[in-house]
C-alpha positions as a Markdown table, in Angstrom:
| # | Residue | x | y | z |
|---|---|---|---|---|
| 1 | Unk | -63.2 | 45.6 | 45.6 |
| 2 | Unk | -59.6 | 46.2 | 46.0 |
| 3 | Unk | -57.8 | 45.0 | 42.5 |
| 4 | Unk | -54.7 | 42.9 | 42.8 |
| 5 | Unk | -53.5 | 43.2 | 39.6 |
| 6 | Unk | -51.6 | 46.1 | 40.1 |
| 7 | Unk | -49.3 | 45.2 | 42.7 |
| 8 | Unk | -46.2 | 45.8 | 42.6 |
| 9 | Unk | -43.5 | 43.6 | 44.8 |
| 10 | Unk | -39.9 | 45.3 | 46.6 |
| 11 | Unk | -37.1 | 44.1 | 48.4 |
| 12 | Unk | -36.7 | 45.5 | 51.8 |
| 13 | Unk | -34.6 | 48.7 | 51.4 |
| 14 | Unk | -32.3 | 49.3 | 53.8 |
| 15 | Unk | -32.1 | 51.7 | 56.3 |
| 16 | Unk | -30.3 | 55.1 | 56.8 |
| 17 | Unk | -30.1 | 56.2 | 60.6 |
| 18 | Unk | -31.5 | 59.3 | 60.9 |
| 19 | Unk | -29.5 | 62.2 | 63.1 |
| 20 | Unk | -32.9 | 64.1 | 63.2 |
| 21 | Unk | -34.6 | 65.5 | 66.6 |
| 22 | Unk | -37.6 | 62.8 | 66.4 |
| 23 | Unk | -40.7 | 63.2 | 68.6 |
| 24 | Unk | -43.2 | 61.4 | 69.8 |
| 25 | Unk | -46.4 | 63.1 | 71.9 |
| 26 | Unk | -46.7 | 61.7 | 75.2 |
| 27 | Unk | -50.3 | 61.5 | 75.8 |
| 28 | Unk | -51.2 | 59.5 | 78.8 |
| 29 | Unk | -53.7 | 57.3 | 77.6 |
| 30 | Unk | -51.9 | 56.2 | 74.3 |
| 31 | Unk | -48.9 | 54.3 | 73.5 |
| 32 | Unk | -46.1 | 56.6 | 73.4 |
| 33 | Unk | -44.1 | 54.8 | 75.8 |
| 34 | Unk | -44.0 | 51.7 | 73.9 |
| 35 | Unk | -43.3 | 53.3 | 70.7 |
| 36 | Unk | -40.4 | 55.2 | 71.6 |
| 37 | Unk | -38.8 | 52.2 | 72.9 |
| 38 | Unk | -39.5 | 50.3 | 69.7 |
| 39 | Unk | -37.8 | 53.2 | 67.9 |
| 40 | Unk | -34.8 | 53.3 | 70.4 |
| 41 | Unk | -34.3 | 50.1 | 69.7 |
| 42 | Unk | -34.2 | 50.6 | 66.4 |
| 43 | Unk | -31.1 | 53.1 | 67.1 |
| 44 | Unk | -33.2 | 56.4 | 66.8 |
| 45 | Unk | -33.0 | 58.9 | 69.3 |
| 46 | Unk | -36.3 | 59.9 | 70.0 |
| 47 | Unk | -38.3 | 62.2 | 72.9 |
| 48 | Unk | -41.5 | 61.9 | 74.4 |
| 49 | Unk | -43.0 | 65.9 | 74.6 |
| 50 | Unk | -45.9 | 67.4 | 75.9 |
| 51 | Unk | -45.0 | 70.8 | 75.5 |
| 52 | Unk | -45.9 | 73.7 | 72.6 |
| 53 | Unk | -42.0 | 74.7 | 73.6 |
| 54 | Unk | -40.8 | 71.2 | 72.9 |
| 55 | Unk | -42.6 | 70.7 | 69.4 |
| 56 | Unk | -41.2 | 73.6 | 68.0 |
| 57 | Unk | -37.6 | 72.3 | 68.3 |
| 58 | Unk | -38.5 | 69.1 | 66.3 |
| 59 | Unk | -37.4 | 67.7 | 63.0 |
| 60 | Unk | -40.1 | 64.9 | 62.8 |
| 61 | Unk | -43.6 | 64.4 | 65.2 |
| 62 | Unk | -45.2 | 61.2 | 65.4 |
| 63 | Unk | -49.0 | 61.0 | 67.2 |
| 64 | Unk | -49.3 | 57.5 | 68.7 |
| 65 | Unk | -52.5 | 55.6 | 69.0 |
| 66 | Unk | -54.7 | 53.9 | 72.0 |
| 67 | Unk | -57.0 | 55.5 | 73.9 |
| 68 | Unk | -60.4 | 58.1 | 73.7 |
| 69 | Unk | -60.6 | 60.6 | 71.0 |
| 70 | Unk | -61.7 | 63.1 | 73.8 |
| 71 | Unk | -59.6 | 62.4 | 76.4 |
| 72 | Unk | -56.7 | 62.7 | 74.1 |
| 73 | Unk | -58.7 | 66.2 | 72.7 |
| 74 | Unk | -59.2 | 67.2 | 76.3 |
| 75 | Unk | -55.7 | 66.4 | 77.2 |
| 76 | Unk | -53.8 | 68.7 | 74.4 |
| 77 | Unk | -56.6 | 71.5 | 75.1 |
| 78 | Unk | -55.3 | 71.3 | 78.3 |
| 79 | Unk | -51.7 | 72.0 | 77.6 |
| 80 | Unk | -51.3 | 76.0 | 76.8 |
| 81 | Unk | -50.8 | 76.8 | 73.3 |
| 82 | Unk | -50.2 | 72.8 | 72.5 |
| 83 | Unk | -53.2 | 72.3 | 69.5 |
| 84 | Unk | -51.8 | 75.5 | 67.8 |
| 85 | Unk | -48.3 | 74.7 | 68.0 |
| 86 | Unk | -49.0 | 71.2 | 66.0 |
| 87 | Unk | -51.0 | 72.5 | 63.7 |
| 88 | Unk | -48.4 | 75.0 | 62.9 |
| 89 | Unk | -45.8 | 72.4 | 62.8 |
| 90 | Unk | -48.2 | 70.1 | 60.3 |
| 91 | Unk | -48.2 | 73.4 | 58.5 |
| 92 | Unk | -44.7 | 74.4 | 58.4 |
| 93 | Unk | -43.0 | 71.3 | 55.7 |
| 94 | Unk | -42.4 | 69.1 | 58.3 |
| 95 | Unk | -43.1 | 65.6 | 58.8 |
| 96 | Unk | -46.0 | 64.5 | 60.8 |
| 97 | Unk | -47.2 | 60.7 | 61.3 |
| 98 | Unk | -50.7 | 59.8 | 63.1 |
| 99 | Unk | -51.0 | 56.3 | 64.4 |
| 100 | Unk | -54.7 | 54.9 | 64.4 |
| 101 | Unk | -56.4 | 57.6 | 66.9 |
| 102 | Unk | -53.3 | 59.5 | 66.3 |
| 103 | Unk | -55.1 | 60.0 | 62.5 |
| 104 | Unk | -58.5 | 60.6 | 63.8 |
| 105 | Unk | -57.1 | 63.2 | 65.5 |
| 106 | Unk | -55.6 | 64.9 | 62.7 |
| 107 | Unk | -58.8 | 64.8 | 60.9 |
| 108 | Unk | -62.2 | 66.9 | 61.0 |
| 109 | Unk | -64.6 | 65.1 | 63.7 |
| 110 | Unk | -64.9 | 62.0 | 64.9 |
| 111 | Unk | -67.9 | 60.0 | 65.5 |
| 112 | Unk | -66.5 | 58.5 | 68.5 |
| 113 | Unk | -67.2 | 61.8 | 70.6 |
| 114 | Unk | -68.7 | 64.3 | 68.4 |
| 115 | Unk | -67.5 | 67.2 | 70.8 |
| 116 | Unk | -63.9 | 66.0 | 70.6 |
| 117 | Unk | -62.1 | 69.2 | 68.7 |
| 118 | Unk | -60.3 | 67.5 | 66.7 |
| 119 | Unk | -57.0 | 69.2 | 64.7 |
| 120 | Unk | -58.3 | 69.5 | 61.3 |
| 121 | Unk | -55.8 | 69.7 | 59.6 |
| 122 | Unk | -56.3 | 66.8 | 57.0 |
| 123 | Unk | -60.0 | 66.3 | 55.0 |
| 124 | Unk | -61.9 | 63.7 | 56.8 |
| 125 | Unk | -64.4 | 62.7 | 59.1 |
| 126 | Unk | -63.6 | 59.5 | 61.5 |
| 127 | Unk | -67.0 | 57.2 | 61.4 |
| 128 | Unk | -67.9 | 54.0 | 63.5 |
| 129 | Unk | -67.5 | 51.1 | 61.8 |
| 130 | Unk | -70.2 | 49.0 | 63.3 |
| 131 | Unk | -72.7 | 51.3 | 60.9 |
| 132 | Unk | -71.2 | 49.7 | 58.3 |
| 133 | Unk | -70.1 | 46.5 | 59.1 |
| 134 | Unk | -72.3 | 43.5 | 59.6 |
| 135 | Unk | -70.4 | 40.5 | 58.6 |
| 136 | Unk | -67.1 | 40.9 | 60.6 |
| 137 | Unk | -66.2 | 41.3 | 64.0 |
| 138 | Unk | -65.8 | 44.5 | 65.2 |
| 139 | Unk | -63.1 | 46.1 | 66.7 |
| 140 | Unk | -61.3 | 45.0 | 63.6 |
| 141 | Unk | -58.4 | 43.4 | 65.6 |
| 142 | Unk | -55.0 | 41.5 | 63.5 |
| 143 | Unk | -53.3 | 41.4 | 60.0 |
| 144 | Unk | -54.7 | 42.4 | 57.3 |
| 145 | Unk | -53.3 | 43.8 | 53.5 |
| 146 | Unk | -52.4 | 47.2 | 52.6 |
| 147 | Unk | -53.4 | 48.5 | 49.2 |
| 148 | Unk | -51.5 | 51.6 | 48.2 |
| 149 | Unk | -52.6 | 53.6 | 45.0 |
| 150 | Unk | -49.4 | 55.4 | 43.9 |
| 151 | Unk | -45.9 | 55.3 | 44.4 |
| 152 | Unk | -45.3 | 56.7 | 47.7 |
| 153 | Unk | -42.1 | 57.9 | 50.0 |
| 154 | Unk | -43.8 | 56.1 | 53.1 |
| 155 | Unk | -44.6 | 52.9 | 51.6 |
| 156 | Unk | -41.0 | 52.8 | 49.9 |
| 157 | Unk | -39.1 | 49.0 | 49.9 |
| 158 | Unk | -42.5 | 47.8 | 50.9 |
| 159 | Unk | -44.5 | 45.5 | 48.5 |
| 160 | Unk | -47.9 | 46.2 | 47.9 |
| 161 | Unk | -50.6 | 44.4 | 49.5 |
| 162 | Unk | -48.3 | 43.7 | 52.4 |
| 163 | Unk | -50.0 | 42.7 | 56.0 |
| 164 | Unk | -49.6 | 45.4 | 58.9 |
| 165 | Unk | -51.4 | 45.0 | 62.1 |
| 166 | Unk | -54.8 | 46.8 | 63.1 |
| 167 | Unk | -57.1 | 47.3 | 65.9 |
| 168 | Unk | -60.0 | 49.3 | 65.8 |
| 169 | Unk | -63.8 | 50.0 | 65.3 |
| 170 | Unk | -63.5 | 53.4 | 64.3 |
| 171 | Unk | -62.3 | 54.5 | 60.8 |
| 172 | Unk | -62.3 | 56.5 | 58.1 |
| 173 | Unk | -64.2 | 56.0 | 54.6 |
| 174 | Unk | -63.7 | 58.7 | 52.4 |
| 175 | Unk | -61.0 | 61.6 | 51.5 |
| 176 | Unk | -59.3 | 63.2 | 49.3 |
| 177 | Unk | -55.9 | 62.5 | 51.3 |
| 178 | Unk | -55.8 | 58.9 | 51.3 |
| 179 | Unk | -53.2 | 57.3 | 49.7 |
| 180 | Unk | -54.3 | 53.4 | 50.8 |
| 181 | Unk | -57.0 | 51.0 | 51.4 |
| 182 | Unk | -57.9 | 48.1 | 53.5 |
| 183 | Unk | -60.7 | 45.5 | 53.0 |
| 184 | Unk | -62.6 | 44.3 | 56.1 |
| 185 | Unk | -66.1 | 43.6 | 54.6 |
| 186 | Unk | -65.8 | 46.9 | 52.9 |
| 187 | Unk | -62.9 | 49.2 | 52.0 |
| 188 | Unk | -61.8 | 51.6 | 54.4 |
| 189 | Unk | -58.7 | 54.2 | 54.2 |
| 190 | Unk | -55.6 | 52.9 | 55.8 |
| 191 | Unk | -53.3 | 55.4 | 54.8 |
| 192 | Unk | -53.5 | 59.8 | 54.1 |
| 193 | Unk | -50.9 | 61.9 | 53.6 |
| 194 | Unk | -50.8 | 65.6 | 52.5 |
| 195 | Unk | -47.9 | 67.0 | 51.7 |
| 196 | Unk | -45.7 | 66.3 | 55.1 |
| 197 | Unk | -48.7 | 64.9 | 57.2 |
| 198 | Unk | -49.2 | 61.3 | 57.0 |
| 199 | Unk | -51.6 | 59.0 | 58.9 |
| 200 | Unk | -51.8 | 55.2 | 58.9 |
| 201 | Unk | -55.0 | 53.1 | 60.7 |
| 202 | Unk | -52.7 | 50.7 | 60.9 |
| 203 | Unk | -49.9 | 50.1 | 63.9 |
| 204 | Unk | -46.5 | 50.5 | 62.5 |
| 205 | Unk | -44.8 | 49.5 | 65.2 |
| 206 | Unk | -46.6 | 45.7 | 65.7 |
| 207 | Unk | -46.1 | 45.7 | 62.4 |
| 208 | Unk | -42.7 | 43.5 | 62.1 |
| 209 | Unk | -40.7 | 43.9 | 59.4 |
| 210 | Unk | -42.7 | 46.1 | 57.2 |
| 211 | Unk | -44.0 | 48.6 | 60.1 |
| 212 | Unk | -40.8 | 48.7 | 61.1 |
| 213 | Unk | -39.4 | 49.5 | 57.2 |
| 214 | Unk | -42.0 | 52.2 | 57.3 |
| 215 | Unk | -41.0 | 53.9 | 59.9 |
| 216 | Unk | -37.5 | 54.1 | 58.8 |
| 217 | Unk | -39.5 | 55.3 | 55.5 |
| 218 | Unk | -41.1 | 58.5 | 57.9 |
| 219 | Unk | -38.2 | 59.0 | 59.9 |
| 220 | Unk | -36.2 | 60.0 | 56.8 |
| 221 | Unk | -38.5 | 61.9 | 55.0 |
């Protein structure tokens, strides 16, 4: 059971506009296209890229959500060079952000499609939730409160135990990178991060003002 008594409340910080080379990968089945023009809105100048040429270049990478692990797994494995050219950038002190399958797929395996290769490059495996949820509905689809543990760069300005949006049936339960949780019948990890690679459940980006206070938080890390 998640314990309220240690939350902590923040006003909104405000925001610095960041002059960074922001990215956002442009896989076809997932939301890239939206996201980038929540971000332009928001006065960022962002790029949808595809390319291991493209990544290099970047100062931030942001993996959206939506879709099939494997199709998204087939779909970089397609692209020459692409899977080793993230991973190098994950590895390289840069910042990364997964969205909801953009996490899974920065994790070990995912139950969703065994045979998807995922990136592996944080500690986790992504389980179905309908093994361990009987009381809910499944997907898990709307608001719900964000638990985080610690003080954290991507949670600054944002109370704890605020509401972000989710929508999924696929999640992960343990690891040593998470840095939030999220009650829906049981706990589950809404947030990882290690050391430049972060990964939320959640959708930023429907998110309203704190979603959209976190990805300020991200985009000037």
């Amino acid at each position: 059971m998640i314990e309220k008594s240690v939350v902590k409340s923040s006003k909104t910080g405000s925001r610095k506009i960041s002059k960074q080379n922001l990215g956002i990968l442009g896989l076809k089945s997932s939301n890239a296209v939206a996201l980038n023009s929540v971000l332009q809105n928001l006065e960022y100048s962002t790029n949808i890229v595809m390319k291991a040429n493209q990544i290099r270049s970047l100062s931030h990478l942001i993996i959206p959500g939506i879709g099939f692990i494997k199709s998204i797994t087939d779909e970089i494995s397609a692209e020459t060079l692409l899977s080793e050219e993230i991973k190098n950038f994950s590895m390289s002190g840069k910042p990364v952000l997964g969205i909801c399958l953009g996490m899974h797929l920065l994790g070990m395996a995912s139950e969703e499609e065994p045979s998807a290769k995922c990136l592996k490059v944080l500690n986790y495996n992504t389980v179905d939730m309908q093994r361990i949820i009987k009381s809910q509905v499944l997907p898990h689809i709307g608001w719900n409160q964000v638990y985080f543990e610690d003080e954290n760069d991507i949670f600054k300005s944002i109370p704890n135990y605020s509401d972000f949006y989710f929508s999924h049936s696929f999640g992960v339960l343990e690891s040593i990178n998470k840095i939030a949780l999220t009650k829906y019948e049981t706990n589950f990890i809404s947030a990882v991060r290690k050391d430049n690679v972060f990964g939320v459940q959640f959708h930023p980006e429907r998110s309203q003002s704190v979603g959209i206070q976190l990805l300020h938080n991200f985009l000037n890390i």
